[in-house]
N, C-alpha and C positions, 0 to 999 in steps of 0.2 A: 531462452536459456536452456541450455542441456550440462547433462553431467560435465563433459567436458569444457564446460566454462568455469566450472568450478573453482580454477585454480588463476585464472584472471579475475572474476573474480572478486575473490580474498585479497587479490594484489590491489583492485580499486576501491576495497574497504579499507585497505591497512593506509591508503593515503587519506582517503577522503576522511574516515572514523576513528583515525588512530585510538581514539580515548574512549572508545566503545570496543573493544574485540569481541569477536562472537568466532565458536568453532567450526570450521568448516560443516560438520554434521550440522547447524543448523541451519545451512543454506540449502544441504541435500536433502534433509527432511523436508524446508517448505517448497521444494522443487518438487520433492515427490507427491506430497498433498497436496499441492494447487499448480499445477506447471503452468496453465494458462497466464497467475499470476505474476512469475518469474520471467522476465523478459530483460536484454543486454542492446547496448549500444554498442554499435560496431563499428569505427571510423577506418580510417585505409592505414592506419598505424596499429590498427587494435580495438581492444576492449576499451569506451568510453565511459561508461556506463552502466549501472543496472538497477530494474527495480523488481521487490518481493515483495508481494502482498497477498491476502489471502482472508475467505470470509472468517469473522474471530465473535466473539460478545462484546457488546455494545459496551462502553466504560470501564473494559478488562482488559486492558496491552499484556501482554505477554513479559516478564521481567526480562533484561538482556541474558541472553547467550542461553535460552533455554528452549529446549524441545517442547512441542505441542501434543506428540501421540498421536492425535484424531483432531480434524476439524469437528467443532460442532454438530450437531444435526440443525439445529435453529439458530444461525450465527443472527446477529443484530445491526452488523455491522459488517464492510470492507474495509478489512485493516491493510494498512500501509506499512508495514514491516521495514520497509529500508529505500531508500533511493540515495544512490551515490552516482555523481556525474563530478567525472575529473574535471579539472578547471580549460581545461582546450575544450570542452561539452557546453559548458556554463555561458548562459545569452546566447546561446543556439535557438532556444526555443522549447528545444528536449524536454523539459520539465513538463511544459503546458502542455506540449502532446502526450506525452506519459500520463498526464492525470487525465488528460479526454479518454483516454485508451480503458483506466482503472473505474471513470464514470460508468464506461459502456460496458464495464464488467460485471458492476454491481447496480447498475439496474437491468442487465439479463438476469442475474442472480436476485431479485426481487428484493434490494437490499437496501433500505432507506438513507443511510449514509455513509459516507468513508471517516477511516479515525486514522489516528498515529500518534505517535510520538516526537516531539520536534526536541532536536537536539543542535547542537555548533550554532546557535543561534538563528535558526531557521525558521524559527516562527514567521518571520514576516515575510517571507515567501508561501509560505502555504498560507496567509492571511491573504495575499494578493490572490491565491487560486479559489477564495471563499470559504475558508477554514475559520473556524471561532476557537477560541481557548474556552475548553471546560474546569470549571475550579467544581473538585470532588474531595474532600476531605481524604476520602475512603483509598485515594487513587497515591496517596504520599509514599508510603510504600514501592511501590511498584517503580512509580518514578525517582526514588531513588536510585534504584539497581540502574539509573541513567545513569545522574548528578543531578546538581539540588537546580539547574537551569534548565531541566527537562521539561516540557509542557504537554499536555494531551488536550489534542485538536480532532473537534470534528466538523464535516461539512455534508450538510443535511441535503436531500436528493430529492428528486421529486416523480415518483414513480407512476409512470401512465399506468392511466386505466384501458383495460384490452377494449377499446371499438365495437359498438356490433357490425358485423358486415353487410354491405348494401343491400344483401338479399333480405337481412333477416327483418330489414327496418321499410321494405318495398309491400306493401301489402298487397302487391299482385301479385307478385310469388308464395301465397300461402295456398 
């Protein structure tokens, strides 16, 4: 994603989210703090797709439509901030590649699991991709600023341990 998607887009949230709006500034904020995150579908008609995500604290979504400021210093978590795939995108597969893509993001980023917010009844797709529903008391709030069907999901990772390299474990090379 670059600035200049910006405005596609808004145009494939206002289909796909109608009942969530969010201001353009908070797509260019989470573009500008984690660009790597930010990534777009492109099909030969246009923009299909997009997803925003970005490291966050572990059990703290972010309320809709609001700015972050700063990433964390010790995020907990890979948040999943948005994934919108117009319906000509939808059983392409896109999704499941998008989350291998967000996997390989946040275990570079040494980050134990991914979270979000599941909204339009979407749970059971991210259930299919190994997503569990957390019940948080503490989290009712927040998922309001969805609707009262919002859910917050996380799916736990499993971060390798670095290898020692053949030399160090060869005891003829000491």
């Amino acid at each position: 994603m670059t600035a200049a998607d910006l405005s596609a887009v808004l145009a494939v949230a206002a289909i796909v989210h109608p009942g969530y709006p969010e201001d353009e500034a908070v797509f260019a904020e989470r573009l500008r703090l984690f660009p790597q995150g930010c990534l777009v579908l492109e099909g030969s008609s246009g923009l299909l797709g997009y997803i925003v995500s970005h490291p966050w604290h572990r059990g703290a979504p972010p309320a809709l439509n609001t700015l972050l400021g700063l990433l964390p210093a010790m995020p907990g978590a890979f948040y999943i901030h948005d994934l919108a795939l117009l319906p000509a995108a939808r059983g392409s597969g896109a999704g499941r590649l998008v989350i291998e893509r967000l996997v390989a993001l946040a275990l570079e980023a040494r980050l134990p699991r991914l979270a979000l917010v599941a909204v339009n009844d979407s749970s059971g797709f991210w259930q299919r991709q190994g997503f569990r529903e957390m019940h948080d008391p503490a989290l009712a709030a927040k998922l309001a600023s969805y609707d009262d069907a919002a859910r917050y999901l996380e799916r736990e990772l499993e971060i390798p341990t670095p290898s020692a390299s053949p030399i160090e474990n060869n005891e003829e090379h000491r």
